[in-house]
N, C-alpha and C positions, 0 to 999 in steps of 0.2 A: 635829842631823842624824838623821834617823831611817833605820835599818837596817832588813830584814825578813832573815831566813833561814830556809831550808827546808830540815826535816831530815831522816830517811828515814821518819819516822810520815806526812808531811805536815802538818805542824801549822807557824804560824806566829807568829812570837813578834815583837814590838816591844819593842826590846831599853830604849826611853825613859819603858814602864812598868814600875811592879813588879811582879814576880812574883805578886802575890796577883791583876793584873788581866789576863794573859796569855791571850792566846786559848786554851790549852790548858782554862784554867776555865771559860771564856765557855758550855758548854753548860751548867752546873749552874745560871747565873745567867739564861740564858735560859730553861731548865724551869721555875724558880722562878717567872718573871714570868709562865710562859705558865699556871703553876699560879693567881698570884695574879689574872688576867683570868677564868680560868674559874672562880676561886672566887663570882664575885658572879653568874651569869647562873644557875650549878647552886643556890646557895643560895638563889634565888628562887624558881626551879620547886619545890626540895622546899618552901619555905612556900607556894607556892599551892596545891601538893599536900595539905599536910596543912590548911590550913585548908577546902578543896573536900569531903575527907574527912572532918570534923568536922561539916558543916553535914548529911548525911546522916542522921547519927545521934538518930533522936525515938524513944523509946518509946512504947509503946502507954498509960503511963500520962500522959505530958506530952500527946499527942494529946487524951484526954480530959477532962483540965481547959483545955486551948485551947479545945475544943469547948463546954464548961459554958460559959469568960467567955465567946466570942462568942454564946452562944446569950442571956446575961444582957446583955451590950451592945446586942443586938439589940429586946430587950423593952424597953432605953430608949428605944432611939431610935424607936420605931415613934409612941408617945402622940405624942414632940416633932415628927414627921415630919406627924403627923393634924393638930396644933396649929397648922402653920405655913401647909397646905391651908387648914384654915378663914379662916384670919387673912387669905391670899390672895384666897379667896372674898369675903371681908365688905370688902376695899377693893376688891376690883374691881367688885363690887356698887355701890357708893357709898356704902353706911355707911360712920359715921368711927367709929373702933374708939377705947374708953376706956382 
């Protein structure tokens, strides 16, 4: 049979648990929970925070070796890009290409 009483804090006890799970404790175990729910929603924002803030960050020296390779990738691709026109041109012509 379970008892409740009310004592003059207003606090209520069920006399059929132990003491260690007494409504009087129940606020530390429910901040804890309410801590471990908001641990994972704030731990995300700060990693998307910081990884947002990492991708910011180029120098002016990384800028211009970007700028070297693409300028170097560019000068390949341009012969292969002329190569592929003509190759275009000559089937559509009707030569058969060797």
């Amino acid at each position: 049979m379970t008892s409740w009483s009310v004592g003059q804090q207003h606090t209520i006890v069920n006399s059929n648990y132990p003491s260690s799970l007494a409504f009087e404790e129940q606020p530390m175990s429910e901040s804890l929970y309410a801590l471990a729910v908001l641990a994972c929603p704030v731990g995300m924002g700060a990693m998307m925070w910081m990884m947002m803030r990492g991708q910011h960050k180029t120098s002016d020296s990384d800028t211009g070796v970007k700028q070297a390779e693409l300028t170097a990738l560019r000068a390949q691709l341009d012969p292969l890009q002329a190569e592929r026109r003509d190759a275009q041109r000559t089937s559509s012509s009707g030569e058969k290409l060797s």
